[in-house]
Structures are given as structure tokens and as C-alpha cells.
N, C-alpha and C positions, 0 to 999 in steps of 0.2 A: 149531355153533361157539360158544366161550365167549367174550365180551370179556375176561377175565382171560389169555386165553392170547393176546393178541394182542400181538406185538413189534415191533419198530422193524425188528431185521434184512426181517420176514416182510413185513411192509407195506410197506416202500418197495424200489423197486428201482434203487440206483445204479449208472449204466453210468460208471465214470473216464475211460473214451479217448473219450466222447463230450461229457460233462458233462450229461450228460440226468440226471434223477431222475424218476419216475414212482412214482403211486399208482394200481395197478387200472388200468394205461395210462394215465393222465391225466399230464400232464406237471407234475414240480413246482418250487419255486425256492427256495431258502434265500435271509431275507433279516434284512440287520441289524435288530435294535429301534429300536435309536439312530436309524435313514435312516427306519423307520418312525413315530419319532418327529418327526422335522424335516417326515417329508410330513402330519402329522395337524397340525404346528403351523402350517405353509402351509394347509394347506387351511381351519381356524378362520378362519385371519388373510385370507384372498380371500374366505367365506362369511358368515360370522359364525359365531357358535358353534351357535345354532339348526337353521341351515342343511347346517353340519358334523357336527350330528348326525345328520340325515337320511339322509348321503350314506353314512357312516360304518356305520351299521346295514343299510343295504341291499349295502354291500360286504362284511359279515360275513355277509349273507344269504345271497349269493353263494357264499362260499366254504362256507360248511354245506351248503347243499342239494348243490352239490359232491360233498363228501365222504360226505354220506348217500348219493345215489346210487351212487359209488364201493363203500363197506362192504357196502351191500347186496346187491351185483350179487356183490363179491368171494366171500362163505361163504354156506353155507347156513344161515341163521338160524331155527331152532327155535321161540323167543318174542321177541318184539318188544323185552322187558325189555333181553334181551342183546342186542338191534342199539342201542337207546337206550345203553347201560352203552358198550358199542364206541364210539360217538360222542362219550362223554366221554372216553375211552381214546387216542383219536385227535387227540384234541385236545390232550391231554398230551406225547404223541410229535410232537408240532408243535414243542414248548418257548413255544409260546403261556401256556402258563396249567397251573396242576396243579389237579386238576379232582376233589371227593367230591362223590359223589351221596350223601345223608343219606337220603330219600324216593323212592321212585317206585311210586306206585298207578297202575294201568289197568284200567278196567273201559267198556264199553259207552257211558255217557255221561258218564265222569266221566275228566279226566286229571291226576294232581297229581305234581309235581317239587320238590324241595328239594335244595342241595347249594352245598359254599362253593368257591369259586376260588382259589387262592392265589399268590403269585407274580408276577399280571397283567403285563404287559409293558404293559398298556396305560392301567392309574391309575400303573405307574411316571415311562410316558413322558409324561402328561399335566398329572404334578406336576412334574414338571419343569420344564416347560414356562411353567405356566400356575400351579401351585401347587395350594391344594388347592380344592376346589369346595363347591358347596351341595349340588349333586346328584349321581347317580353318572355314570361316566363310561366303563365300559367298552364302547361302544357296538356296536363290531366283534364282543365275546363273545358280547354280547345278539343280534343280528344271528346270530351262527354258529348259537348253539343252535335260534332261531326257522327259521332255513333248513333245518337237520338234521332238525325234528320236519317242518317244511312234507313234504319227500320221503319221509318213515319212517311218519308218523301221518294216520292219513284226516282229522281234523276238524281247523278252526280253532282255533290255540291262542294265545297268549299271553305273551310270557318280560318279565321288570322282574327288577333288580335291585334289592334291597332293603338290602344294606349294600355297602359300595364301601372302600376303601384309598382310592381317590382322593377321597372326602371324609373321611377319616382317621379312618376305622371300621379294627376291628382285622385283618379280613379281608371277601371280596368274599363276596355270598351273593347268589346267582339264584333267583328262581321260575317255575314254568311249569306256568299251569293251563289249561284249555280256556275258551273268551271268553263261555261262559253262567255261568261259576262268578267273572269276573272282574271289581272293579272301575269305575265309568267311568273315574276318574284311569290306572287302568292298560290300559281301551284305549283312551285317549287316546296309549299308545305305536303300534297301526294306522297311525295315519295319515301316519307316518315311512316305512312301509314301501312308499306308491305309490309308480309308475314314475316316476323326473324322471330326467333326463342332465343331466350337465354342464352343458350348455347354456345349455340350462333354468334351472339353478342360478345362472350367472354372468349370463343374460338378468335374469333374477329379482331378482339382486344391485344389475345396471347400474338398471333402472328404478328401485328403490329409492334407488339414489344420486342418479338424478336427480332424484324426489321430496323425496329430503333437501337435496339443492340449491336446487330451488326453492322450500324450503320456508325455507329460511337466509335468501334472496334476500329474498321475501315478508315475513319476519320482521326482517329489518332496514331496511326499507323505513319500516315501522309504528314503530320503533324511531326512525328520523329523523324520521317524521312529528312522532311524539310528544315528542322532543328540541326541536326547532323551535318547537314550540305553546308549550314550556315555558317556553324563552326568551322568545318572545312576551308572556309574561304569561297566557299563561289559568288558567284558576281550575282546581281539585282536580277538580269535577263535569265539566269540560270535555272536562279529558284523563280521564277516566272514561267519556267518549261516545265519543271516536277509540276505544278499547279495545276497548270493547262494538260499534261496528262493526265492527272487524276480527275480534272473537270471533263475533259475531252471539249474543250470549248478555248477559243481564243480570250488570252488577259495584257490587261496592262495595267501600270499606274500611275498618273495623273498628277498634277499641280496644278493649283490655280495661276493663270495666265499666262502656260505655255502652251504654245502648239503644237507640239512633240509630245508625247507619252517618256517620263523618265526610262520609264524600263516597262518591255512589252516581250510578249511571245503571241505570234497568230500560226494558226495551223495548219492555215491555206496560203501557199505561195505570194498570193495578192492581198494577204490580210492587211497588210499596210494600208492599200489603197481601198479597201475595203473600209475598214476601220475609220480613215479621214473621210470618205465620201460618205459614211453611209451615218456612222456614231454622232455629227451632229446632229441629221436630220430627225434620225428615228430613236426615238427615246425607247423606245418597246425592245427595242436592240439590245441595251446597256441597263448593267444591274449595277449597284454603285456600293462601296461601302468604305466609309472613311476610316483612313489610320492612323489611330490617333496617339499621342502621348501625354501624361501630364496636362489633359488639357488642351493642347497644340496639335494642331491639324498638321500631318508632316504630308500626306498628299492621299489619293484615292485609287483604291481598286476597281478597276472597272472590267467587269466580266461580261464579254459578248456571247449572247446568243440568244435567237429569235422564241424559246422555249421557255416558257417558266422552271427553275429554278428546281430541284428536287430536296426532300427535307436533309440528304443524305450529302449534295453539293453543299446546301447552305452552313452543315456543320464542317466539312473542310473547309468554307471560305472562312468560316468565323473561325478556326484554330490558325489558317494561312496568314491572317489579319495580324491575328501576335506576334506571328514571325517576322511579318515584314515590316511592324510596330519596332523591335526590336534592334532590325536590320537599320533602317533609315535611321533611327534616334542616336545606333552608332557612327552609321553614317556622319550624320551632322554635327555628334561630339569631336569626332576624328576632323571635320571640316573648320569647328572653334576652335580644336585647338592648333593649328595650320595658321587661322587668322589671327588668333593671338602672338604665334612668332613672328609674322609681319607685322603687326601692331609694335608688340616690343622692337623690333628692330626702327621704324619710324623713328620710335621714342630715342633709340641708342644713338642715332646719326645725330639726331635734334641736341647731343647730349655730346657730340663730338669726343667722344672719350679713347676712339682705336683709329687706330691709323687710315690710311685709303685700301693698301689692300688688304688686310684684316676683313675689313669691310663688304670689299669687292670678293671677298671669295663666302665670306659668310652668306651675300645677297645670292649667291650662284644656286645656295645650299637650300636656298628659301624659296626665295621668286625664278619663272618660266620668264618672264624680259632682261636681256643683256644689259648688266647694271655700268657696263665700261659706254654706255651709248647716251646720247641723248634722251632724259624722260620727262613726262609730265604728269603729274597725279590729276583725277576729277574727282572732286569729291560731291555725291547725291543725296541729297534729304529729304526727309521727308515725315509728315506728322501723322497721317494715314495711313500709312503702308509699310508694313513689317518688315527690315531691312533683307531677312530672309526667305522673300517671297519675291523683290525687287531684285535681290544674288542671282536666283534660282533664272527669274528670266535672262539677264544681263550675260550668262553665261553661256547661255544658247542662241543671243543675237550678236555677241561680241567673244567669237572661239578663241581667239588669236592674243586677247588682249588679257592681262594681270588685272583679275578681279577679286577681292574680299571685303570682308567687313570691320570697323574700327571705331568701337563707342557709337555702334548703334548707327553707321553713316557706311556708306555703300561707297568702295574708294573701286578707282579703275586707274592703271597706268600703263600709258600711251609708250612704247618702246620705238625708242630712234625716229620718233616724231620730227615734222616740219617747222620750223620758227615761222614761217605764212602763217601770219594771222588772217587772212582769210582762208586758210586749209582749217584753221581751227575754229575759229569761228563756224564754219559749215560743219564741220563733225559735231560741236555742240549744236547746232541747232537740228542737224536730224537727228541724234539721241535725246536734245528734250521731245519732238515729234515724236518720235516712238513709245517715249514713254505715256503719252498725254493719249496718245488713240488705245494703246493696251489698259492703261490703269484711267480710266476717262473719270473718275472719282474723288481724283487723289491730286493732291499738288506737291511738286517737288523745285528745290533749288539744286542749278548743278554750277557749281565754281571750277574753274582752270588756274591750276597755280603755273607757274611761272616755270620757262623751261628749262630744267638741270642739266647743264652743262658734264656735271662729273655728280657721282653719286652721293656726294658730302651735300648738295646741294638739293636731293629728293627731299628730305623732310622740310627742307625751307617752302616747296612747291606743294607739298599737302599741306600744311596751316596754313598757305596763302589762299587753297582753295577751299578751307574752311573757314575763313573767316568773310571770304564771297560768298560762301552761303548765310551764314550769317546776317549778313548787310542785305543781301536778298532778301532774308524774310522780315525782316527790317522794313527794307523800303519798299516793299510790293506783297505786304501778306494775302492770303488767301490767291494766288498765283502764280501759276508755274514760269520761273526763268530760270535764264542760265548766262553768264557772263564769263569773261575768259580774263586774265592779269593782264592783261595790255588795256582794256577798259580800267584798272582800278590802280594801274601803278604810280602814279601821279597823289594817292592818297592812300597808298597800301602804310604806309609807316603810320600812320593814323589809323588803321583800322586795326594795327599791330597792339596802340595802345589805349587807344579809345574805344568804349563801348560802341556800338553802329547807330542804337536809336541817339546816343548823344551828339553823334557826328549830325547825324539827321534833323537833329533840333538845332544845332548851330547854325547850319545851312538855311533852315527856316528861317533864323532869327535875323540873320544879316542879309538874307534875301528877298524875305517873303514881300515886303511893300512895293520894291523893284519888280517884280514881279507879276504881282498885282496889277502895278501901273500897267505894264506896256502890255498885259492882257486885255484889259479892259480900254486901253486907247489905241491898241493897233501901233505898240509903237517897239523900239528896239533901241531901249536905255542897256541892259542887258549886254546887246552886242559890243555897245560904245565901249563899258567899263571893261570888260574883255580887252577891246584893242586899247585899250591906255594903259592896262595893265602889262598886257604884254610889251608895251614897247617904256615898260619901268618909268610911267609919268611923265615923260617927255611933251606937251602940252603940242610942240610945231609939227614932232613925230606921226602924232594921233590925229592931229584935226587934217592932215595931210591923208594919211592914210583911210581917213573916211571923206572924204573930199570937203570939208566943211573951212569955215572962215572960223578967225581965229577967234572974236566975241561968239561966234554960233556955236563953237565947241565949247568955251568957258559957259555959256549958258546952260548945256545940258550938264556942264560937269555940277551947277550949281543944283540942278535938279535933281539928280543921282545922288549926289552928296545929302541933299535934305531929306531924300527917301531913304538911304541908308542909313541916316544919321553916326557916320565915320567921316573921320578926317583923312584921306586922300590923300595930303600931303608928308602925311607920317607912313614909315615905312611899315609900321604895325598896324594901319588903317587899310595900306593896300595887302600887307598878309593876310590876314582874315578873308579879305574879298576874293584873293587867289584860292583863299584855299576852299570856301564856299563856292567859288562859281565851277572849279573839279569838282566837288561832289554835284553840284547840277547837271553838270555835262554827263558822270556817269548816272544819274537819273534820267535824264533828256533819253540816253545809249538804251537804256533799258526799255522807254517808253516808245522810242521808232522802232525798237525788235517786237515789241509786241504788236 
């Protein structure tokens, strides 16, 4: 017998005045897609999809081995090729599926199939349903052909679907190779195929719901506890311990670019050092889950341990999460509003309106540095990096020092500080260093204002170091500096009322040819007008102090003069140029720091 010659009339036998159909004696039923669609989408919806799969494949099982035995029994089959070919053929006369075989080898140890599906009745009724999928979905098909080969083929085979319609591939494509030649991922489909009933299934189901039950119960439980405690008042570490008992697993939680865990509990004496040693290497370690507000990352959970996760952990961590969503967000409400009274008070000195010690006792009330002492404001910018993520670290490399935020700018004040400008100078430049290796992305201006003597005199030294950032990003955008008021005092009253790129264009305009010049000829006009300036035009003063005769000095001064195009001899010709060649020296200052 050929499977090419096999028909619809010849294989089924319908009786009308009984309503019987039979294949091969077996009794058969015509049935809607649509009704078999509604029962595949009951059945997901009572099982879950996992479980539907299961059942779904061992029902397609069914009716293959069926039907293979059926074919077989019916003709006498020559080679095995054409009872296989039959079986596709039969399954087309189903209106199941239209069914090419592309491949079929058979030999002795080896069995290989290839061929595509079209039409499926079953990624139809399943997108329907449910829409389109990750994986394939024709599980009944898979099912038919594994059953057909089980009763036609001696050995253990295999079938997986490798393009689907129902994950909106352009057609269905089957394989079916014997289980020595197979995959592990694809016999990992086996194990669908043991015996389970109904029963079984819906038993299976129930104890599951009642594990997710009590696992809900459990988890809101830990949820009040933790709610409660929060109220209470306990600290960040606290409710970090409820946690980590309920987990039975070491926690902490996280900020971007600190080295420390804000708030941590480990369970093991050496968690600490466990934790640093081991949390960066090994990611398999650390479960991570961000807490978030509004939007805003406020830092991260990180749950240690070498286990996957259970569904019953993962819903306390997700109820723990709101808590400490909560926690944090007040946190750092209680933190602005802290930085807004030192803000406003800034503002009240700058306003001079209360006495000194009014003052001094209100700063007692506010600020951790001794307002009767020497201080210095820094103030840090930056265009990149979120002023409260710059706080967050500053605070953990800098315990000791008064740190907040004010219009979005990161202020630090230095208590009973050194007038050495070389003490300061070195303190800013290893806090721009640190900040440049920690945020390696980001550019920041740090300014030093001027050192206050008495506290009437702090807010003069924060808008001094703010308007050094300023002028910083000014004259060096896109990188990081930092300058200190002993480089900018000489033009701070200018920077008081002049915009910085204007100062910057001035300096260009009266400088830039002089400039040029002695670049491009190796030479030092530059230095000249420097010492004639400083010695207030004195013509025997200058050309002395540069060792020059006294035509050899008139000569450069005529040079200088023609590149500047200022007159020299007016005391408004040499203003200008003083107050230009200060802004270049503090450019010059900037450009040997870097």
C-alpha cells in the first residue's frame, strides 16, 4: 500500500441512519476547532499553562498511537517509510493540520524527520485565545506524531517543534529524531509524556494554591510585622534583621557608588567580610531588587544567597521592598527638609538681618561644625550626577565634615580650617581625585570660598565658591576642576558682577593677538606688560627690571601696544590690561593643575 493513494472516501466509514463514523472499526467524532479551542482555553485557565501542556501532549499521544495502530492493522505495508508518510496523510484527512514531510531517513540506529505543518487549528485557536507566545504551542500535533511513531517505530524517539505560527514564525516546522541523537533541552520534552490523570492534575493544582495561600498569608504577615516596627521608629539595620529572619538568608542595601552597604544585617559573624569578598565577584551570590519611588532609584536590596530564591521568599522580598520604599523616601524627605534650614539660613546671614549671636546660637541648632571657629564653604557641581547620589557618597568619605545640598549643588564646610593655601589647595585636589576615579563619567566644578573669620562672613564664602564654579564651567567645560579664592581674589569683585563667559570674552579681546604673538614666535611680550604694569608704567623701573636698554624696552612696548591696540599711557589702557592678564593667570593656574 502507498500513503499517496490513501483517501478520505477509503478510510473513514460513515453510517448516516446511525451517525457512527469509524476508522479501521474504531469509532470516530467530528468536532468544532472553535469548542476545541474554548476546551484548551479551560483547560490552561484550571491548570496553568505548564500543566496544560502536559496534558495536551499526552491527549495528542493518544490519539496518534490510535491511529497508528489503526493504519497498520488496516493495509499491508511494504516499508515503514509509507506507513510513516500514511500517518502524515491521515492526519491531513483529519482537517487537523496539512502536514509535508521534507526528510525521512531510517536506518538501524539512526531515525531523522523533517517537515512543516500548515494551517494548524491549534496556534490558530491558541492565538486567539491567549495571543501569540515565546514558545511553540502545538502540543496536541507534537503529542500525535510521538504516539504514531511510539506504535509504528521500535525505538525511543523524540518530536519538538522548532518553528510555530503560534509564536508568529511563518509556518509550523516539526522534528523527530531518535533520543541518542537528541538534545538535552529537547528531552527535556520526555518528561510531559508520564502517566498523570486529571486528578492528579487538579490535586497537583489544589496543593499548589494552597502553598500560594500560605505563602500570601506568611508573607503578609512579615509585611505587618515590618510595617509596625517602621512605625515604631526602628532604624534601617533593624528592619533589615526582621528580613533576614524571615528570609533566613543575609541582606543589605545598596547605593550606587558606595562602598559600604547603607544598612545591612549578615547572619554569619564574618558576613561582612564575606559579603565584600565574595558579592563582587560572584553574581550567583546576590539577588538584587531596586527600591524605588516616584520614579527615583533611592538604593537597592541585595539578598545573599547561593540558592535560588523560593516563590514564597520572593513575595516577602516584594512586600519588604514597599517598606523600605517607604522608609528611605522618609528618610530623605526628613534629610531636605534639614538641607533647606541650612539653605535658608545661608540665605539669612547673606541678608544680615540678626545679630552675631542670634546667629551663632541658631547655627548651634542647625550645623555639626563650630560656627564661633574658622570656616570654609566648597561648593560641587555637576551636570551629570544627581546631587543626591554625590551627598550619599561625600558623606561616607568625608564623616567628620558638614555636608548638604542647596539649589541642587553639593555644599561641604571645612570647620576650623587652615589659612595654608597649600593645606587647601591639597584637600581640593585629592577630593577632585576621588571624585573623578569614583564617578569616572561625570564632570564636576569644585570652588573654595574664602575663609570666614566669624560667622557673619560664611555666606560671603559660599557665593564665592559658587560663582568659582561658575567661571569653572566657563573656562574649562566638559572638565573636571577645582580652584580655591586665593587663585580668584584679585577678580572675585568681577565675578561678583559680571557674568563669567563675559569676563572670558574681555580677556580674549584684549589679549588674544598678544598671545598669539608670543606663541607662535617663542617669545614673552606677555611677561614684559606684566612687569611694566606692575611697576604702574615707570618706563627706567621696567626696562631695569628686565635687564633691557632703554630704546629695547620702548621698542617692545611699541610692539605690545600695536598688538593690543590700547594706549598704555592712560590709566584706563593699563586697567583693562591688569585686569585681563588676572583672568589669564587664573586660566594659566587652572591649566598647570590639570
Amino acid at each position: 500500500m502507498k500513503a499517496n493513494r490513501l483517501v478520505f472516501e477509503n478510510a473513514i466509514d460513515i453510517n448516516p441512519r446511525s451517525g457512527i463514523i469509524k476508522f479501521n472499526g474504531n469509532r470516530m467524532i467530528l468536532k468544532s476547532a472553535e469548542a476545541l479551542g474554548f476546551f484548551r482555553r479551560d483547560i490552561i485557565q484550571t491548570l496553568n499553562m505548564e500543566r496544560a501542556k502536559g496534558f495536551l501532549l499526552r491527549y495528542g499521544w493518544a490519539c496518534g498511537y490510535s491511529a497508528g495502530d489503526s493504519i497498520e492493522k488496516m493495509y499491508n505495508w511494504k516499508e515503514l517509510k509509507e506507513l510513516i508518510r500514511a500517518g502524515a496523510a491521515i492526519h491531513t484527512l483529519e482537517g487537523v493540520v496539512s502536514v509535508e514531510i521534507d526528510v525521512l531517513e531510517i536506518s538501524d540506529d539512526k531515525f531523522e524527520m523533517e517537515g512543516k505543518w500548515f494551517h494548524s487549528y491549534e496556534a490558530e485557536e491558541h492565538v486567539r485565545h491567549f495571543g501569540f507566545s515565546d514558545e511553540s504551542v502545538c502540543w496536541t500535533l507534537i503529542g500525535y506524531v510521538a504516539g504514531f511513531l511510539a506504535k509504528t517505530y521500535p525505538k525511543e524517539i523524540v518530536v519538538f517543534e522548532e518553528k510555530c505560527r503560534g509564536k508568529c514564525d511563518d509556518y509550523c516546522k516539526f522534528v523527530v529524531r531518535t533520543k541518542e541523537h537528541a538534545t538535552a533541552e529537547q528531552l527535556d520534552l520526555l518528561r510531559y509524556f508520564q502517566e498523570t490523570s486529571l486528578a492528579d492534575e487538579l490535586d497537583a493544582t489544589y496543593n499548589e494554591l494552597k502553598t500560594l495561600n500560605n505563602s500570601i498569608l506568611h508573607s503578609d504577615t512579615i509585611h505587618k510585622q515590618m510595617t509596625h516596627a517602621m512605625l515604631e521608629g526602628y532604624t534601617l539595620n533593624q528592619l533589615l534583621h526582621l528580613l533576614s529572619d524571615a528570609l533566613q538568608c543575609s541582606v543589605t542595601i545598596e547605593r550606587r557608588y558606595l562602598m559600604k552597604p547603607v544598612g545591612y544585617y549578615f547572619m554569619q559573624k564574618d558576613g561582612e567580610e564575606l559579603y565584600i569578598e565574595r558579592s563582587s565577584k560572584k553574581k550567583e551570590l546576590r539577588h538584587e531588587y531596586e527600591i524605588m519611588t516616584m520614579k527615583k532609584q533611592l538604593g537597592t536590596l541585595v539578598i545573599l544567597s547561593y540558592n535560588d530564591l523560593t516563590r514564597e521568599q520572593e513575595m516577602i522580598i516584594e512586600r519588604a521592598v514597599t517598606v523600605f520604599s517607604i522608609y528611605l523616601y522618609t528618610q530623605m524627605q526628613i534629610a531636605q527638609s534639614q538641607w533647606q534650614r541650612k539653605s535658608d539660613f545661608l540665605d539669612e546671614v547673606m541678608t544680615r538681618q540678626s545679630s552675631t549671636e542670634a546667629l551663632i546660637k541658631k547655627a548651634r541648632s542647625i550645623f555639626y561644625f563650630d560656627p564661633s571657629k574658622n570656616n570654609r564653604v566648597i561648593v560641587i557641581t555637576s551636570e551629570h550626577e544627581e546631587p543626591e547620589t554625590l551627598h550619599s557618597y561625600l558623606m561616607t568619605e568625608y564623616l567628620n565634615v558638614e555636608c548638604f545640598i542647596k539649589n541642587q549643588e553639593v555644599l561641604l564646610i571645612l570647620e576650623d580650617c587652615e589659612k595654608n593655601i597649600e593645606y587647601m589647595s591639597d584637600f581640593v585636589s585629592i577630593l577632585s581625585k576621588r571624585l573623578k576615579e569614583q564617578f569616572k563619567q561625570s564632570i564636576f566644578q569644585i570652588g573654595v570660598g574664602k575663609n570666614a573669620e566669624k560667622l557673619e562672613e560664611i555666606g560671603n564664602s559660599h557665593n564665592e565658591a559658587r560663582l568659582i564654579c561658575q567661571f569653572l564651567q566657563s573656562a574649562a567645560p566638559g572638565q573636571t576642576q577645582s580652584a580655591i579664592y586665593e587663585n580668584f581674589q584679585h577678580i572675585m569683585l568681577f565675578l561678583k558682577t559680571t557674568n563669567p563667559k563675559e569676563l572670558l570674552q574681555f580677556y580674549e579681546v584684549v589679549l588674544g593677538h598678544l598671545l598669539k604673538y608670543d606663541e607662535q614666535n617663542n617669545a614673552t611680550l606677555v611677561h614684559t606688560l606684566e612687569v611694566f604694569l606692575n611697576h604702574s608704567g615707570n618706563v627706567n623701573k621696567t626696562a631695569k627690571a628686565l635687564s633691557l636698554s632703554i630704546p629695547g624696552f620702548r621698542y617692545r612696548m611699541e610692539k605690545i601696544e600695536a598688538l593690543l591696540q590700547e594706549d598704555l599711557r592712560t590709566g584706563d589702557g593699563r586697567f583693562r590690561c591688569q585686569l585681563a592678564l588676572k583672568i589669564y593667570y587664573v586660566i594659566k593656574t587652572l591649566e598647570n593643575k590639570k
